[in-house]
MOPAC internal coordinates of N, CA, C and O (Angstrom, degrees):
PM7 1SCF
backbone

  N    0.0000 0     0.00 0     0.00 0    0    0    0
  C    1.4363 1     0.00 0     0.00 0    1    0    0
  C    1.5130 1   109.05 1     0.00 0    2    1    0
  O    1.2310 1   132.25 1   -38.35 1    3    2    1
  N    1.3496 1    93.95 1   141.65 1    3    2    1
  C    1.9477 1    99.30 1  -171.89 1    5    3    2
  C    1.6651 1    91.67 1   -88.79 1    6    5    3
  O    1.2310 1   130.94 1   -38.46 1    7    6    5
  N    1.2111 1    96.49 1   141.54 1    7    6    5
  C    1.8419 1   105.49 1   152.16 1    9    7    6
  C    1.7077 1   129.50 1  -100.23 1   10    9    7
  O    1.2310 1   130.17 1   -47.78 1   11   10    9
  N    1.9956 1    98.00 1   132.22 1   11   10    9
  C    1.7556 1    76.84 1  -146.54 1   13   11   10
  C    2.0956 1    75.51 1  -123.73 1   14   13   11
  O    1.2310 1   129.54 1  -129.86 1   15   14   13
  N    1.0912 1    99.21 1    50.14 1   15   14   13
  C    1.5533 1   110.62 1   175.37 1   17   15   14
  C    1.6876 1   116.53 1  -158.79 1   18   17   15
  O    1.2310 1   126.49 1    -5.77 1   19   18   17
  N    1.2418 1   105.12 1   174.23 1   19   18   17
  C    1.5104 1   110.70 1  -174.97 1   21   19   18
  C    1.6022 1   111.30 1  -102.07 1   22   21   19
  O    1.2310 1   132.21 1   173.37 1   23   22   21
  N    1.4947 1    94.03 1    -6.63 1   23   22   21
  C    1.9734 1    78.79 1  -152.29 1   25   23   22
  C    1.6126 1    91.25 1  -100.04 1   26   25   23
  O    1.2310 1   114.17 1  -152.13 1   27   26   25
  N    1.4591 1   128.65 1    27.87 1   27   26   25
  C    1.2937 1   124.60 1   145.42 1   29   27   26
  C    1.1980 1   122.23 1   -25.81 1   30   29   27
  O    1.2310 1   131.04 1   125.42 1   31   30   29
  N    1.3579 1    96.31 1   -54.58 1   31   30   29
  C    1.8939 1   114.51 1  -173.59 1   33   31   30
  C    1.3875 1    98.26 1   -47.68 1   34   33   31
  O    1.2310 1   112.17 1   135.52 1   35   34   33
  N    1.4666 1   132.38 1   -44.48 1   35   34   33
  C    1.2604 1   135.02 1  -132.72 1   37   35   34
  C    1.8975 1    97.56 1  -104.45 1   38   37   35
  O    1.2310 1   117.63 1   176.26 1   39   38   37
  N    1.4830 1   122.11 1    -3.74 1   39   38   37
  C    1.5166 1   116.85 1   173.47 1   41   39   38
  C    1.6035 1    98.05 1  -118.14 1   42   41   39
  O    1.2310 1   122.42 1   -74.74 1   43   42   41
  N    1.5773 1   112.98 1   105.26 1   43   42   41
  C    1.3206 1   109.41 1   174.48 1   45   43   42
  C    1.3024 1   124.71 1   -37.22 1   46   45   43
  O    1.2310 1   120.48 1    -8.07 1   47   46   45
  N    1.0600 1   116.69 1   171.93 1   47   46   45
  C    1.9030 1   139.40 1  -166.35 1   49   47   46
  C    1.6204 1    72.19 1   -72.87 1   50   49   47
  O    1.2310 1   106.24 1    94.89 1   51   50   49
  N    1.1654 1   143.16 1   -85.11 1   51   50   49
  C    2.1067 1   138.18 1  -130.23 1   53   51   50
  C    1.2993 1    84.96 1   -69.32 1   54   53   51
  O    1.2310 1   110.90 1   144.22 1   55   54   53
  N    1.0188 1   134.73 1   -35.78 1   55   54   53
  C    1.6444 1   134.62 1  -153.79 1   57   55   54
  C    1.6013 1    93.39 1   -65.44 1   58   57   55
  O    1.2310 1   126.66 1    98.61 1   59   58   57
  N    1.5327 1   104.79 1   -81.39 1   59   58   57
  C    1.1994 1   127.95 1  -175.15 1   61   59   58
  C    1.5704 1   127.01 1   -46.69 1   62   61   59
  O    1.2310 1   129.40 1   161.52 1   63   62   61
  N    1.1700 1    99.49 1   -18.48 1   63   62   61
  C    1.8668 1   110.68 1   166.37 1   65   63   62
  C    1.2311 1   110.28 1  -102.21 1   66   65   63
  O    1.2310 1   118.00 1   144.89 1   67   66   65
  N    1.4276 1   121.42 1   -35.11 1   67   66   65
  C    1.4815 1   106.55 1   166.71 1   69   67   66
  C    1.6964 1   107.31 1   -86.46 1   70   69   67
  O    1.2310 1   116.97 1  -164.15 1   71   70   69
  N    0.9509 1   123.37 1    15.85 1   71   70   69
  C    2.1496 1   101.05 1   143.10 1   73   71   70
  C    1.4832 1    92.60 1  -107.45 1   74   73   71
  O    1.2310 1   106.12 1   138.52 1   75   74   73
  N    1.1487 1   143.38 1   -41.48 1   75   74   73
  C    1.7638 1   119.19 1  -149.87 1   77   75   74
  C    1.7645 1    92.10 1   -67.05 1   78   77   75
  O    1.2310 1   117.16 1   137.35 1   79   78   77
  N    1.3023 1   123.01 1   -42.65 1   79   78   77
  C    1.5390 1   123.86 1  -160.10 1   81   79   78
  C    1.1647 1   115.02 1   -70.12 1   82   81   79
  O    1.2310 1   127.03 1   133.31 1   83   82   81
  N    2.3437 1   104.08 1   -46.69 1   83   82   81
  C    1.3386 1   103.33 1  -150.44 1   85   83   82
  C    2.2404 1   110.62 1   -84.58 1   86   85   83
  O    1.2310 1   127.78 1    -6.94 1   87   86   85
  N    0.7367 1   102.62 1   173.06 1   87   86   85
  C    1.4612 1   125.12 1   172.30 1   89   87   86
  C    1.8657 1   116.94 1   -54.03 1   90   89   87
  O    1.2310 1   118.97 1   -83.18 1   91   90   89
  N    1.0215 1   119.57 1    96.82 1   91   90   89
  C    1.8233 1   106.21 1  -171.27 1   93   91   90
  C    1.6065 1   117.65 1  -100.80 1   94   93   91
  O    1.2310 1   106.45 1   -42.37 1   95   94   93
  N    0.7515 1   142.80 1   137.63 1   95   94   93
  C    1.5813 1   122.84 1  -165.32 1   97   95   94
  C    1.9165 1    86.74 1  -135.61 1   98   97   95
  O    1.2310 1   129.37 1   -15.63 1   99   98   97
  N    1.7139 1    99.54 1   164.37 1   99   98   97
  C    1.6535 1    99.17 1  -144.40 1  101   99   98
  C    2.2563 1    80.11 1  -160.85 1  102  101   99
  O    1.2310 1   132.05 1   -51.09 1  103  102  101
  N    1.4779 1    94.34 1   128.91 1  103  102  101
  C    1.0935 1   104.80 1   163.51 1  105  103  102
  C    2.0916 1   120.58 1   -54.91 1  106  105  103
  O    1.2310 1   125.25 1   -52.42 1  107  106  105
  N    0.7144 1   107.52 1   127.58 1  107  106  105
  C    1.7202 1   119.57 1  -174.29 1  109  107  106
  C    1.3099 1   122.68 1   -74.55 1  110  109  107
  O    1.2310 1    98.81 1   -90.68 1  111  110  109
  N    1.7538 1   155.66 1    89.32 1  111  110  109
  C    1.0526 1   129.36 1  -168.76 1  113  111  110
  C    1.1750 1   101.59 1   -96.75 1  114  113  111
  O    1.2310 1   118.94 1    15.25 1  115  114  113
  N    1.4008 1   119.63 1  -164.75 1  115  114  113
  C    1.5048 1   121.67 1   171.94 1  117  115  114
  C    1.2443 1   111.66 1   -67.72 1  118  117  115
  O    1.2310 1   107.42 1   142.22 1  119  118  117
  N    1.3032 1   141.05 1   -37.78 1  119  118  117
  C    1.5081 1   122.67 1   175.65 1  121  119  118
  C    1.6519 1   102.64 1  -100.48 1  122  121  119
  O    1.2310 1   123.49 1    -4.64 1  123  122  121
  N    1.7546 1   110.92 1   175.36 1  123  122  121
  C    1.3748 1   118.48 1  -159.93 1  125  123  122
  C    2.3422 1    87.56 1   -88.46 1  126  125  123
  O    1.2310 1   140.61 1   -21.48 1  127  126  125
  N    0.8631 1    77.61 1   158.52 1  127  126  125
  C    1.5122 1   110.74 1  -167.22 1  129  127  126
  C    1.0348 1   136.19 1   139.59 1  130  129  127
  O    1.2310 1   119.17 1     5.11 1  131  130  129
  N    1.6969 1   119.18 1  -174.89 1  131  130  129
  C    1.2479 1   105.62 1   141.13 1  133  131  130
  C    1.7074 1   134.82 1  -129.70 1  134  133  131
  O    1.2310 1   106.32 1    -3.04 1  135  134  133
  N    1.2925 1   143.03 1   176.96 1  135  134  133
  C    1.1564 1   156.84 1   166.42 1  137  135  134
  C    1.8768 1   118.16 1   -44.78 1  138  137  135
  O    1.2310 1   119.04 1   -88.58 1  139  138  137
  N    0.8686 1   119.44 1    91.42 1  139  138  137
  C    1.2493 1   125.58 1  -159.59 1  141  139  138
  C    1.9912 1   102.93 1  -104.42 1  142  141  139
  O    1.2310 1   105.29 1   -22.23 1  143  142  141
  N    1.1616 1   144.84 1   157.77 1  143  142  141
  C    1.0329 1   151.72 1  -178.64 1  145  143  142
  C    2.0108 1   115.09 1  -163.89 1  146  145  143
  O    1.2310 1   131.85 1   -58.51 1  147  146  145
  N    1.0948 1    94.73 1   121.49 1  147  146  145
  C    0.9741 1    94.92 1  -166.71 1  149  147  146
  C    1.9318 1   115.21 1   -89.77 1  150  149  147
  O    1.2310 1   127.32 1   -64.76 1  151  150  149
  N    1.4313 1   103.53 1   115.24 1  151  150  149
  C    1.5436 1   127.55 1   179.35 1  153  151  150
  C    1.2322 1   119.93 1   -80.55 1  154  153  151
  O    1.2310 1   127.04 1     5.21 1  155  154  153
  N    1.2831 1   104.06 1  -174.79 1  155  154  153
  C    1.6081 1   108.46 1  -166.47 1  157  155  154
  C    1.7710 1   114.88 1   -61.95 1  158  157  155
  O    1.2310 1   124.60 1   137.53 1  159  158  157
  N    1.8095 1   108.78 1   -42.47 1  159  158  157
  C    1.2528 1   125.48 1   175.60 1  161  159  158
  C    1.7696 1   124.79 1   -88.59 1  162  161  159
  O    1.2310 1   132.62 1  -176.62 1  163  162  161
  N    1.6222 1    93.23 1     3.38 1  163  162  161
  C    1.8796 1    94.49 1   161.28 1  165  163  162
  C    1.9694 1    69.97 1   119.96 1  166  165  163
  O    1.2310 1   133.12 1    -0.22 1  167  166  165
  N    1.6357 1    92.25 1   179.78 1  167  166  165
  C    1.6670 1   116.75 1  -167.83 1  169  167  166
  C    1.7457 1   111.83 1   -43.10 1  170  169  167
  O    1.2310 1   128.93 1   -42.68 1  171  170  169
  N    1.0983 1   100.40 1   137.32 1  171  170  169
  C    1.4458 1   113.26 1   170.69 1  173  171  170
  C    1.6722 1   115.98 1  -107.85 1  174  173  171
  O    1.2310 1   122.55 1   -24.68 1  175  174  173
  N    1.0294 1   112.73 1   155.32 1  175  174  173
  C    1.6319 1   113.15 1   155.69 1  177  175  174
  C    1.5910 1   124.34 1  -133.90 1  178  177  175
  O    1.2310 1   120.62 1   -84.34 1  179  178  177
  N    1.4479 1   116.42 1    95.66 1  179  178  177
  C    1.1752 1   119.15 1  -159.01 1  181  179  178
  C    1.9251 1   112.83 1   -65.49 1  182  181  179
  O    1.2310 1   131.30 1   -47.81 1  183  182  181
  N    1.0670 1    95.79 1   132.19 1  183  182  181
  C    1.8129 1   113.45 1  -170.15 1  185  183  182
  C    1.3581 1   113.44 1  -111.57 1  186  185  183
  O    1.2310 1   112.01 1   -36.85 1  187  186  185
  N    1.2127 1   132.68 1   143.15 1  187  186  185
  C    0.9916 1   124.55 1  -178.66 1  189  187  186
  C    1.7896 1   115.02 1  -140.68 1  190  189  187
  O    1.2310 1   119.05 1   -45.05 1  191  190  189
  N    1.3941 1   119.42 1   134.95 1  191  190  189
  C    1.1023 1   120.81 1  -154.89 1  193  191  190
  C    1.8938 1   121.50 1   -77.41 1  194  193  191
  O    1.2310 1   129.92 1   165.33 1  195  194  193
  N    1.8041 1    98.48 1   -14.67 1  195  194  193
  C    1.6034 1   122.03 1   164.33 1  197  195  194
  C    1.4370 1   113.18 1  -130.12 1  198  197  195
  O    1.2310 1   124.31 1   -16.94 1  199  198  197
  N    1.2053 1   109.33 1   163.06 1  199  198  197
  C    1.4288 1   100.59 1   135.11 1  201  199  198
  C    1.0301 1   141.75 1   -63.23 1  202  201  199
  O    1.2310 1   111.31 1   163.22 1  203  202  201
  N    1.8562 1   133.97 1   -16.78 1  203  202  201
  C    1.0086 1   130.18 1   159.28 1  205  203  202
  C    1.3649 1   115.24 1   -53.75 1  206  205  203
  O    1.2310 1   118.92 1   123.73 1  207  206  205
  N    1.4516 1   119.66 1   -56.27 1  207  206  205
  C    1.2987 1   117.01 1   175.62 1  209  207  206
  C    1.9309 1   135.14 1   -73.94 1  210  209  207
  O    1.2310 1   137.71 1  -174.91 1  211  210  209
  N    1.4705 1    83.29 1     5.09 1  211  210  209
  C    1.6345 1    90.67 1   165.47 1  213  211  210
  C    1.6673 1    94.33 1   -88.35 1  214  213  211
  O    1.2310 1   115.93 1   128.00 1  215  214  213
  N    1.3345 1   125.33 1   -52.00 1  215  214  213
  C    1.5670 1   129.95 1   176.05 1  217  215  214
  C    1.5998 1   113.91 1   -19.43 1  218  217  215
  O    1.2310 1   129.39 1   114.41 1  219  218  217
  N    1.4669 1    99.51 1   -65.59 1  219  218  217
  C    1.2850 1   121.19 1  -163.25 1  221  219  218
  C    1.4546 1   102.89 1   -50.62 1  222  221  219
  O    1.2310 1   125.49 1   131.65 1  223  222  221
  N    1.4462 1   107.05 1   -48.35 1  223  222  221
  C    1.5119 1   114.81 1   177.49 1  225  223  222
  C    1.6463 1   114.47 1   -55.49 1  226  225  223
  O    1.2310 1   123.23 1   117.70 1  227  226  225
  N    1.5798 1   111.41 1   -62.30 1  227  226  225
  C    1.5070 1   126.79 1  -140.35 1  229  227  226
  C    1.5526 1    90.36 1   -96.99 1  230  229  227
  O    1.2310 1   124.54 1   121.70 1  231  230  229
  N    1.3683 1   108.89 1   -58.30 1  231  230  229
  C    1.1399 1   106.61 1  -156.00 1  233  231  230
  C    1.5379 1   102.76 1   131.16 1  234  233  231
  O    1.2310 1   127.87 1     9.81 1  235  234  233
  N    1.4120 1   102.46 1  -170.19 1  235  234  233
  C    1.7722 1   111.06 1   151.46 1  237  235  234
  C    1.2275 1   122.29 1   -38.35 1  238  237  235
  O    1.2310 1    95.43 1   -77.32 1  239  238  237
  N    1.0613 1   160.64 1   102.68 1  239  238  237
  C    1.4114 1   133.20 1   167.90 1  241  239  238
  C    1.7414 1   113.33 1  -145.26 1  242  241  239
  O    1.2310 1   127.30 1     3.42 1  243  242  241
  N    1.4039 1   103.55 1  -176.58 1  243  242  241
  C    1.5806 1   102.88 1   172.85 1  245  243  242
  C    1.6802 1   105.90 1   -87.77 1  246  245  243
  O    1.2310 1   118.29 1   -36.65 1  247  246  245
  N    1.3037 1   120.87 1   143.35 1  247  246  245
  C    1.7700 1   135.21 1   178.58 1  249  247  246
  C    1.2217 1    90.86 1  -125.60 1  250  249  247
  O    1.2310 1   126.08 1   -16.09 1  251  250  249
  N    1.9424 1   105.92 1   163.91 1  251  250  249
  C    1.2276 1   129.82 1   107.97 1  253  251  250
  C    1.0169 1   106.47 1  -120.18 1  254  253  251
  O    1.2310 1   128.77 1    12.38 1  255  254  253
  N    1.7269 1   100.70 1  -167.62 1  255  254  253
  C    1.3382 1   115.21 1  -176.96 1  257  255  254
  C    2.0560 1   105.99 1  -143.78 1  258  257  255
  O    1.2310 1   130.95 1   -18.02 1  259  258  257
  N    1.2832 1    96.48 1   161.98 1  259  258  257
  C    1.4038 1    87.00 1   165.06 1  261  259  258
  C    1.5404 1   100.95 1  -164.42 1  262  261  259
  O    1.2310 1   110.22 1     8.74 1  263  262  261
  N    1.2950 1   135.98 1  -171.26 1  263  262  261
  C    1.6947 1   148.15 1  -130.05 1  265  263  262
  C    2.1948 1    84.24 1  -123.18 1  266  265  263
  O    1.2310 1   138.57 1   -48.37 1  267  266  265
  N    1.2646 1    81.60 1   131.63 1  267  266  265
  C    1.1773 1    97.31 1   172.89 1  269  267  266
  C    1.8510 1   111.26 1   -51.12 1  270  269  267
  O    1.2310 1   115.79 1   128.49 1  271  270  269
  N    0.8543 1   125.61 1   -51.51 1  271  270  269
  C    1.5902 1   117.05 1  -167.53 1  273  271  270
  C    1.2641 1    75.86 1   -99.04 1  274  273  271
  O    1.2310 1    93.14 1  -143.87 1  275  274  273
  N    1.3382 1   163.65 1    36.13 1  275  274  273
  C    1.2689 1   128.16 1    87.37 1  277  275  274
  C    1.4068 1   146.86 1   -22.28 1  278  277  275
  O    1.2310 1   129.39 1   107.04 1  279  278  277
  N    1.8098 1    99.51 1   -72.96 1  279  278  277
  C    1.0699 1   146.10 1  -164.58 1  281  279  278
  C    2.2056 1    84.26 1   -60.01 1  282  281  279
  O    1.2310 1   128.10 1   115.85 1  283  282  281
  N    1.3157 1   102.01 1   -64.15 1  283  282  281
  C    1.7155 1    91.19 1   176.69 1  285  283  282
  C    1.5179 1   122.38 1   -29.87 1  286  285  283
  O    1.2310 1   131.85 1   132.50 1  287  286  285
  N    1.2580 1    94.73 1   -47.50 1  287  286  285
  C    1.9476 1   104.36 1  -178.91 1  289  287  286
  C    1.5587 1   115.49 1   -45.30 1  290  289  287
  O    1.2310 1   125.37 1   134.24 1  291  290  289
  N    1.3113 1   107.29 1   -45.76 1  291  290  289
  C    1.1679 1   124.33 1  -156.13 1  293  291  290
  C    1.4251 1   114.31 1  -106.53 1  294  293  291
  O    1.2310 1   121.81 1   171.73 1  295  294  293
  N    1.2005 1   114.13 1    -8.27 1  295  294  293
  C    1.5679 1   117.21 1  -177.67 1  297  295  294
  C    1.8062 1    98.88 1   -81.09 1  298  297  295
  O    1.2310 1   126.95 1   -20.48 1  299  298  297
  N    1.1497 1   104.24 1   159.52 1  299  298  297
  C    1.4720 1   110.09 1   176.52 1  301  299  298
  C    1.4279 1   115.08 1   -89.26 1  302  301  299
  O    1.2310 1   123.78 1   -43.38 1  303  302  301
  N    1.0754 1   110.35 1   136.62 1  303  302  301
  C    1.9757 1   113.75 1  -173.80 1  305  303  302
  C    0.9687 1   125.23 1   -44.97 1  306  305  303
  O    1.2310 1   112.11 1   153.00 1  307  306  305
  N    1.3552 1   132.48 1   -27.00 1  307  306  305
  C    1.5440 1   144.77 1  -173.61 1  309  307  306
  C    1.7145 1   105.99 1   -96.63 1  310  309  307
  O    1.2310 1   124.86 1   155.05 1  311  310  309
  N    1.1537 1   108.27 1   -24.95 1  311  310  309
  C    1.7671 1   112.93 1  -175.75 1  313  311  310
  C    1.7234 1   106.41 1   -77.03 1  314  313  311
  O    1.2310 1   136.49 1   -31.18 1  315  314  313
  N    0.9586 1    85.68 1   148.82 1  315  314  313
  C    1.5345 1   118.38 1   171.08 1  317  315  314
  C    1.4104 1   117.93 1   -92.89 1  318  317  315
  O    1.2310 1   120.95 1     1.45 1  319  318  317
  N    1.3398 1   115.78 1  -178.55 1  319  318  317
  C    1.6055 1   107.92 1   159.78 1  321  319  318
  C    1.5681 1    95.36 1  -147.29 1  322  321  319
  O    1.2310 1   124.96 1   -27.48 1  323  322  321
  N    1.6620 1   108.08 1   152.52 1  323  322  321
  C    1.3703 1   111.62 1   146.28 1  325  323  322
  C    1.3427 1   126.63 1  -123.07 1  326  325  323
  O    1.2310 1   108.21 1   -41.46 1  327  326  325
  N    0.7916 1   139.64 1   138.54 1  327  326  325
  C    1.8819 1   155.24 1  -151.75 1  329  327  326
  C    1.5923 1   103.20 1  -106.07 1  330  329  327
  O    1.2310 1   109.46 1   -66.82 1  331  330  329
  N    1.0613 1   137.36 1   113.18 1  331  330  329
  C    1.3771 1   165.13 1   118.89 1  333  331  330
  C    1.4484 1    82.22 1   101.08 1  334  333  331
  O    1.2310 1   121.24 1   -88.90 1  335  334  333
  N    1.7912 1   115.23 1    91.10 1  335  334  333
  C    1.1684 1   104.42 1   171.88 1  337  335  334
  C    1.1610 1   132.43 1   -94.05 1  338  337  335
  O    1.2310 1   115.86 1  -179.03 1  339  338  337
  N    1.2619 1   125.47 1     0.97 1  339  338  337
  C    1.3129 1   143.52 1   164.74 1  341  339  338
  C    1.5934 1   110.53 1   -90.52 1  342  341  339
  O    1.2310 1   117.25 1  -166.98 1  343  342  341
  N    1.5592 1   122.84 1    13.02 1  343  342  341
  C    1.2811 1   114.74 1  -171.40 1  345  343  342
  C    1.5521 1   104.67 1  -101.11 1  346  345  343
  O    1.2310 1   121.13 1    32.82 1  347  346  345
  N    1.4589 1   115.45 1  -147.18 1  347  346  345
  C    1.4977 1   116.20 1  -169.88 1  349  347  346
  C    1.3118 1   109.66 1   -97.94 1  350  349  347
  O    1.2310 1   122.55 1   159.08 1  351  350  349
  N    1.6703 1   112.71 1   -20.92 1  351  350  349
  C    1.7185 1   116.43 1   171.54 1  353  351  350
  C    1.3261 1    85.99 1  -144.45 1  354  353  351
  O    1.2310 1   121.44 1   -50.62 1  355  354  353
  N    0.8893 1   114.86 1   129.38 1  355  354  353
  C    1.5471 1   148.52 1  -169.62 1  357  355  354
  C    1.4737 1    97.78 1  -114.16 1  358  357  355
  O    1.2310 1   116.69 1   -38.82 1  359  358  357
  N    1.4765 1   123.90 1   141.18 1  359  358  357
  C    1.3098 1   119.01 1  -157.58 1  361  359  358
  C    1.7621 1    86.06 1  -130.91 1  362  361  359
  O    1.2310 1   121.16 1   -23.75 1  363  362  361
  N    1.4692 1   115.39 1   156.25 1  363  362  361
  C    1.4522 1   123.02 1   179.85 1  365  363  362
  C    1.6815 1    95.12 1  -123.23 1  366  365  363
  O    1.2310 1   132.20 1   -19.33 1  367  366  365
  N    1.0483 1    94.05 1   160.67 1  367  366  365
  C    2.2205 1    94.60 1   179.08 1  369  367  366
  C    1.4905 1    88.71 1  -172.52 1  370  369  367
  O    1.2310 1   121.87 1   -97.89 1  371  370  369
  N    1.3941 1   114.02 1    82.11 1  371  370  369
  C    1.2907 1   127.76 1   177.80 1  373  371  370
  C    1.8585 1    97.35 1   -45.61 1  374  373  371
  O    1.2310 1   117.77 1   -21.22 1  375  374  373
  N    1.4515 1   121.85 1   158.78 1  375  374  373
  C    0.8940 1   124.24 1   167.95 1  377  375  374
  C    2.2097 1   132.12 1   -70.66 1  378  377  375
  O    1.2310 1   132.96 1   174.53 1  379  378  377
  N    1.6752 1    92.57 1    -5.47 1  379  378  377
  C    1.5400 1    88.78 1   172.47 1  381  379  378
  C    2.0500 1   101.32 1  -108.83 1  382  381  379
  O    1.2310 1   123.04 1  -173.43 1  383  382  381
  N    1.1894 1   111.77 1     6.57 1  383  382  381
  C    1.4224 1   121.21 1   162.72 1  385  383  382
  C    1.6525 1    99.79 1   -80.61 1  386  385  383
  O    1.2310 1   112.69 1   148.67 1  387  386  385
  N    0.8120 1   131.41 1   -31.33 1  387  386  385
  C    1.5416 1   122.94 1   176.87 1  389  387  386
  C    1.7192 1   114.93 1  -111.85 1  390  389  387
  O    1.2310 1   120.03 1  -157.28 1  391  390  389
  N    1.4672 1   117.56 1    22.72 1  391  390  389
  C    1.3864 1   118.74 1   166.06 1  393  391  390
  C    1.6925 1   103.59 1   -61.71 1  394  393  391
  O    1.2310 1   124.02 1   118.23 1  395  394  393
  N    1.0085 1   109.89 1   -61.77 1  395  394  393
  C    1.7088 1   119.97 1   178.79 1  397  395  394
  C    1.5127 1   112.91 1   -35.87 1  398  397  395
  O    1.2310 1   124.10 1   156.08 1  399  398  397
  N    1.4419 1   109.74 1   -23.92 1  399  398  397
  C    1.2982 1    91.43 1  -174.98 1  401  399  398
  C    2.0702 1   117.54 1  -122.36 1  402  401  399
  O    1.2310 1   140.77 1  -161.59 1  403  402  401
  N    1.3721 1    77.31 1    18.41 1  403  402  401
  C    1.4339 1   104.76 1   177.34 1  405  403  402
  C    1.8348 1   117.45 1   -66.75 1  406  405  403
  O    1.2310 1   114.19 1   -64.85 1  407  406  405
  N    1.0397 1   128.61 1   115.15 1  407  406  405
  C    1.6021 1    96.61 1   174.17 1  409  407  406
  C    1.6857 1   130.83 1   -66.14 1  410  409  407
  O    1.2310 1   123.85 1    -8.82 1  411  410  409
  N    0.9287 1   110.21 1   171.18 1  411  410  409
  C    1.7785 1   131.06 1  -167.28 1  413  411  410
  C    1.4324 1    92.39 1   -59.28 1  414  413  411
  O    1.2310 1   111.92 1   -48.93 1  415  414  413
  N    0.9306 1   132.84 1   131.07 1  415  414  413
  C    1.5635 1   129.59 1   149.96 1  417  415  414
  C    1.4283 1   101.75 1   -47.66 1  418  417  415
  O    1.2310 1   118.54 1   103.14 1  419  418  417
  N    1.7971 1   120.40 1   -76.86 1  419  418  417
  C    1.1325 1    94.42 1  -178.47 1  421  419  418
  C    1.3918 1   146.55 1   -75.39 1  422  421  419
  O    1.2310 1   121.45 1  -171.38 1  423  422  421
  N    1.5879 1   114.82 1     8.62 1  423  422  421
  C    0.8593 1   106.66 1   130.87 1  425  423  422
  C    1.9433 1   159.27 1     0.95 1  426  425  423
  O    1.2310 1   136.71 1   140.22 1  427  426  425
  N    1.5944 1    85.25 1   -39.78 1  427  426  425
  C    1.3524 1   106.08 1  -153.32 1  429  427  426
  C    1.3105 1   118.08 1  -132.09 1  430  429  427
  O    1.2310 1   129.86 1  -175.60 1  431  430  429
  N    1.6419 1    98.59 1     4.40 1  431  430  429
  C    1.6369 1   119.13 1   173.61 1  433  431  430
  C    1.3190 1   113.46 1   -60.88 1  434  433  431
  O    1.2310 1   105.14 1    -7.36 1  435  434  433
  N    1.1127 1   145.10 1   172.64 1  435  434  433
  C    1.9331 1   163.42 1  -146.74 1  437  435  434
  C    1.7633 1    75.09 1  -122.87 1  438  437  435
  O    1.2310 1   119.13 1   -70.81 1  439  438  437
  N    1.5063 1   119.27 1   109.19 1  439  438  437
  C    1.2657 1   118.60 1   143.52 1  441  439  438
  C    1.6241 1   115.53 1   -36.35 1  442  441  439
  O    1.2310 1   126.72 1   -44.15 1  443  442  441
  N    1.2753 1   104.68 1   135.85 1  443  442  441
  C    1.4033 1    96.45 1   165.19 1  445  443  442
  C    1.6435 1   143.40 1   -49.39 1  446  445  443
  O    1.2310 1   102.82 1    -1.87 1  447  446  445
  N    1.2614 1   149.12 1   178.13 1  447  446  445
  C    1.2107 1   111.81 1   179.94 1  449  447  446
  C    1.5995 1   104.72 1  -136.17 1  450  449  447
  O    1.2310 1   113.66 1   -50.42 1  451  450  449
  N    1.4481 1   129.60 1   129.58 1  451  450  449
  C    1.2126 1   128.04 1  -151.69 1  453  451  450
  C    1.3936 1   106.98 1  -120.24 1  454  453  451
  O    1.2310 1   128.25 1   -35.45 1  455  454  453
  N    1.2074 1   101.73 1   144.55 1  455  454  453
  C    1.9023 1   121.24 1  -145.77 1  457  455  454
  C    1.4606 1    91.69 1   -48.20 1  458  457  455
  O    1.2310 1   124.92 1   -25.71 1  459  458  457
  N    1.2751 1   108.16 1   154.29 1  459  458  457
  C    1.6703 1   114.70 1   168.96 1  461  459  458
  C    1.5891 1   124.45 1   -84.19 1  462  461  459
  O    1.2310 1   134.67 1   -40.73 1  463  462  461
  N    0.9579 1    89.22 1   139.27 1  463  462  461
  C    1.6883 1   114.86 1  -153.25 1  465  463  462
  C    1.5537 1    96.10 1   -59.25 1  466  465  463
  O    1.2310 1   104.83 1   158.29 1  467  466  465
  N    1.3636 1   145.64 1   -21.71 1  467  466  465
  C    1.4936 1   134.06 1  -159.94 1  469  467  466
  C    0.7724 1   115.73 1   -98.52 1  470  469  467
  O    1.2310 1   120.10 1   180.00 1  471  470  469

C-alpha cells in the first residue's frame, strides 16, 4: 500500500500493525456496508476489536468482520474509525490519520493489456 499523506508519522508503529493485521468486527444492518456516525472530525465507522466488544456496544446483534488492510480498501475516504467504542478507552483515528494507510488508487488500475502473442 502506497502512502499518499504525511501524518503516517503521527499513528505509531503498534497502533498501525495492530489495525492493518488485526481482525475488526462491525455491527450488521440489513444492507452491506457500514454504520457510520458522525464525530467531532467528520464520519466515523465504529470497529470493534471482538465480538465481545461489539456486544458491549450493540447488544445481540448480526456482525461481520474482516482484516484490517482489508478493512482500508473498503472504508470510505472521508471516514474515520473508532475502536471499541463502548469500551474503557475508546480509540479515535480521524480519517486523514489513516490516509497513509489507505491504498493507491492507482494502485488499483487494470494493467494495461498487451497485444496477443500468436
Amino acid at each position: 500500500m502506497a502512502g499518499r499523506g504525511t501524518a503516517e508519522a503521527d499513528l505509531p508503529g503498534e497502533i498501525r500493525e495492530a489495525l492493518l493485521r488485526g481482525r475488526w468486527y462491525f455491527q450488521r444492518g440489513e444492507e452491506p456496508g457500514f454504520f457510520a456516525v458522525e464525530g467531532p472530525e467528520g464520519p466515523l465507522v465504529a470497529v470493534f476489536s471482538s465480538v465481545a466488544e461489539l456486544a458491549r456496544y450493540a447488544g445481540a446483534c448480526e456482525w461481520f468482520s474482516t482484516l484490517g488492510a482489508d478493512l482500508m480498501t473498503l472504508l470510505p475516504e472521508d471516514h474515520g474509525l473508532v475502536v471499541d467504542l463502548a469500551g474503557s478507552a475508546p480509540q479515535l483515528l480521524p480519517a486523514e490519520l489513516l490516509d497513509p494507510l489507505r491504498p493507491d488508487p492507482a494502485d488499483s488500475a487494470e494493467p494495461s493489456k498487451g497485444s496477443d502473442p500468436r
